[in-house]
N, C-alpha and C positions, 0 to 999 in steps of 0.2 A: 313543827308547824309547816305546813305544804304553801303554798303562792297561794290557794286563794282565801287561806286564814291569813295571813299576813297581808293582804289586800284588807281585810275587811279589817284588821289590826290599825291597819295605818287610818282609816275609814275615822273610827272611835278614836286614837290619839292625838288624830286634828280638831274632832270638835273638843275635845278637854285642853286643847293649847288655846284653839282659839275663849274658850270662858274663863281659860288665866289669864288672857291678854286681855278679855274685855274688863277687869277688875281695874286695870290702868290706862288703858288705854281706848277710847270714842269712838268709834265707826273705825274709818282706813281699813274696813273688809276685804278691801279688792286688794289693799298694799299687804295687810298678813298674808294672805293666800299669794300671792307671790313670791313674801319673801320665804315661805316654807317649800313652793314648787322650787322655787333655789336651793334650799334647802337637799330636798328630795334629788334633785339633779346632783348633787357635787359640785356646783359650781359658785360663781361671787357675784354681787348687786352691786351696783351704782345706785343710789338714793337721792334722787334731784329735788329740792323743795326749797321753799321760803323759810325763813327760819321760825320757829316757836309751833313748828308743824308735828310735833313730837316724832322726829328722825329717833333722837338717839336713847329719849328712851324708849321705842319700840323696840329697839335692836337690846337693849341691856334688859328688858322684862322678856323678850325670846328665849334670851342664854339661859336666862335664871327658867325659863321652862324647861328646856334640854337639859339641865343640870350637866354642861358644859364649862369648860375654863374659857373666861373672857376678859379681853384686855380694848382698853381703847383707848389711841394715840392723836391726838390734839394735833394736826395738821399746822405748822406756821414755818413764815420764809425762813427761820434760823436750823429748822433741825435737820441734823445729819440722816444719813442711810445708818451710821450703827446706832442712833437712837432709835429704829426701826428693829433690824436688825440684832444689834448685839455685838458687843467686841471683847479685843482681847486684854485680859489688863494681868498687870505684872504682881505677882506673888509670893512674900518672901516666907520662909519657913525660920521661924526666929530661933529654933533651936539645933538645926542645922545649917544654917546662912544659905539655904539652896533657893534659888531665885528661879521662876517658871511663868510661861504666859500661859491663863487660864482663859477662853472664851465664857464669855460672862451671855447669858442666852438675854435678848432684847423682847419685847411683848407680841414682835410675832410670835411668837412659838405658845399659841395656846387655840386653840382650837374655835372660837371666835373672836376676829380681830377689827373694829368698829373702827376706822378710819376718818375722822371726823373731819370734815372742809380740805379733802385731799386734792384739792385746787390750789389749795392757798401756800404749797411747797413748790420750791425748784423741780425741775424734772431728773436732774440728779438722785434726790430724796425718793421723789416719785416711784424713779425707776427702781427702788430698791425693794419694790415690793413683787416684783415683772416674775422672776426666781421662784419667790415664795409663792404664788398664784397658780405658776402651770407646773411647776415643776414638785410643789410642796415639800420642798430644802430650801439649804440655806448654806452657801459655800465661805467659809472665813478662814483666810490666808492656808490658802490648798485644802482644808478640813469640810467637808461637806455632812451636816448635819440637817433630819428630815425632821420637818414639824409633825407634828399632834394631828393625830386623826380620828376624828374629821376635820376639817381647815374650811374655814368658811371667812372671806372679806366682806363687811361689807361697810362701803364708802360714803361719803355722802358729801354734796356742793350744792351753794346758795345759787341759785339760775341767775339774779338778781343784781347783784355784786361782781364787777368784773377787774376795779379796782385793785394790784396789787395781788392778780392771779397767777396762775401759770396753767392753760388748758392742757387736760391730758394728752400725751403722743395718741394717736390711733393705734400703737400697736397695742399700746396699753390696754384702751379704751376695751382692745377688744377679748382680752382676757376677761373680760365681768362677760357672766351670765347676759345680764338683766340689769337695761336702765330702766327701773322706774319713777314714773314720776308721781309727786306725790300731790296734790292739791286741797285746796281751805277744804274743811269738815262744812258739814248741812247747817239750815238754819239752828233745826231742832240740834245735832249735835255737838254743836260749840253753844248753845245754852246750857247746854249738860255740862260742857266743857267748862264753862263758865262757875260754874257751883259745886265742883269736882274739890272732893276735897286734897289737898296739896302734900299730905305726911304721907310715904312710899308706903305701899300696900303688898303684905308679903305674899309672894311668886311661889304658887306650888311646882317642884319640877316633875315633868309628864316621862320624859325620855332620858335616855344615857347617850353615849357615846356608841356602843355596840347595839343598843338600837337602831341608830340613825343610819349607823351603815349598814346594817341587815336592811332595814327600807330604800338606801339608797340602792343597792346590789339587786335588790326586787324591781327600782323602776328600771335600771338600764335592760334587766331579761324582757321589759314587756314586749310580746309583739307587737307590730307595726305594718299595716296593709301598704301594698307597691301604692295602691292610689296615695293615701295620706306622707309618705316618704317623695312622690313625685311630685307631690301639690308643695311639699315644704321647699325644695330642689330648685322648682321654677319658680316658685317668689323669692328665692333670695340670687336665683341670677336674674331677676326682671329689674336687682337694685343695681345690675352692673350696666351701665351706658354703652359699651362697646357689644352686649350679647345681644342675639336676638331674638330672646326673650323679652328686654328690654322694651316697650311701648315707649313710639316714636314722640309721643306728647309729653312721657316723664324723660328723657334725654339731655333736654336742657336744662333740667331741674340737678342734676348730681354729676359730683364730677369722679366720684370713686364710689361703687357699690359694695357689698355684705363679701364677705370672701367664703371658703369652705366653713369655716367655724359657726357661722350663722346656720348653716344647714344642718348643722350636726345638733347646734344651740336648739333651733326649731321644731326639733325632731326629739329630741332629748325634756325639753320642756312641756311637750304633747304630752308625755307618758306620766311626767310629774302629775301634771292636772289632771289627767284621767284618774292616778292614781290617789288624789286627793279626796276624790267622788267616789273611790272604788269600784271604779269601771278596767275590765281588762285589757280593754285597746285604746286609743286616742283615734279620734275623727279629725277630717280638716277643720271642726266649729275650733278643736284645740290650738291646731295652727294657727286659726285666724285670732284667737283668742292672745296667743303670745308674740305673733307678730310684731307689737310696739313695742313691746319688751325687747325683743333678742334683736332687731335691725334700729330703731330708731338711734342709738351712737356707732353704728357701725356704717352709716351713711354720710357722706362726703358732702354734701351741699354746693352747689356752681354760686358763680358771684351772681350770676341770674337769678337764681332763688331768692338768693340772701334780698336782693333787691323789691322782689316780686311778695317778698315777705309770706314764700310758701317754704313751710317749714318742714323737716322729715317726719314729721306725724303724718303732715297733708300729702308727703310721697308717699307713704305705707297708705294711707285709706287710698288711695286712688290706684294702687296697686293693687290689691286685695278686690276693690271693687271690678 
């Protein structure tokens, strides 16, 4: 199968994801098609919403479409990094008395890992995921063991709720792909929502694992014009206050902008959505389209903002414009 069968492959196995997903799942059109351009990149989401916004089962009726192994870890102040993780526990052979430590593997290691209220741990815990993300291993006591591929995070936190939190590090922050946000359904679809009947509705699976990464190794080949690669370049240094790309109006608004990762984010994320359409290049509509996505948690905010109650959405639109 040549690139532009496999374009037009990936074309058909997003509309048949997305009419599994609508068997459970209401509208949040714009949040599927994200989380699959995530998907399609190789990278990890953040998932910000209110809660009863169906975060988590979106993400558990996904897996069950990729016919994927998925695990999800219930985020709270008590747990450890090797409840993440995985540790070592001691093994005795009863018919030889030989006693050995065995790494016991933890629910990172499966190929989608559903992070639920990853707010609501130490940063200790947090961090234990920082490894697994960019590096996809996992090092216990000198042994460095590589997770399942494809490895895909995806997190989620109540905006809401600040009580008994702990905000991500920015360095962290800045390993996810994609924050997106997620907001209420239509009139019309939380009346649907509403008369939706409640027994799990079984999830045909569309894709594998050697699928996923045959399309994801197709979006990174796609080409990309100097214009659409320039246009990604200077909006995410117009987010840095010291460049001078920067406009003199947003300056006081940020106190730390998007670093290289954003650029690459930007740029990477275009080719995903093009390739969702099955188009062969990405335009700057694409840039502008992932934009909120790939910069809005990688922006710094001035205590001037925070005051002026302009928010990093309101710096990206006024950027962009």
């Amino acid at each position: 199968m040549n690139d532009k069968e496999m374009l037009l492959d990936i074309g058909q196995k997003v509309k048949l994801i997305r009419a599994e997903l609508a068997k459970q799942i209401i509208g949040q059109s714009r949040v599927v098609d994200d989380l699959l351009a995530c998907l399609l990149s190789g990278g990890h989401s953040l998932l910000i919403g209110v809660p009863g916004l169906a975060k988590t089962t979106l993400i558990r009726c996904l897996s069950n479409c990729l016919s994927l192994s998925f695990n999800r870890v219930q985020f709270t102040p008590d747990l450890m990094p090797s409840d993440i993780t995985g540790s070592e526990i001691l093994f005795e052979d009863r018919a030889t008395g030989l006693r050995e430590f065995r790494f016991i593997k933890g629910p990172v290691f499966s190929n989608i890992v559903l992070a639920d209220e990853i707010n609501r741990t130490p940063p200790k815990t947090q961090s234990a995921l920082l490894q697994a993300m960019q590096e996809h291993e996992v090092t216990s006591s000198g042994t460095t063991f590589s997770l399942p591929s494809p490895f895909l995070v995806l997190a989620t936190q109540n905006p809401i709720e600040q009580e008994g939190t702990y905000p991500l590090p920015e360095a962290q922050q800045d390993r996810f792909l994609f924050s997106v946000e997620i907001d209420y359904p239509s009139l019309e679809e939380e009346r649907s929502i509403a008369t939706i009947a409640t027994r799990p509705i079984a999830i045909t699976p569309v894709l594998d694992g050697a699928s996923v990464l045959a399309f994801c190794d197709l979006v990174r080949r796609i080409p990309v014009a100097d214009s659409v690669v320039d246009y990604a370049v200077n909006l995410a240094r117009s987010t840095r206050p010291g460049d001078k790309a920067c406009p003199a109006e947003i300056k006081q608004f940020i106190t730390w902008g998007a670093g290289p990762r954003a650029s690459q984010g930007l740029v990477l994320a275009a080719k995903a959505f093009a390739a969702l359409e099955t188009r062969p290049t990405p335009d700057i509509n694409d840039i502008k389209r992932v934009a909120h996505n790939v910069l809005r948690h990688r922006i710094v905010r001035s205590f001037h903002a925070e005051t002026e109650n302009v928010s990093a959405n309101d710096i990206i639109k006024k950027l962009i414009a």
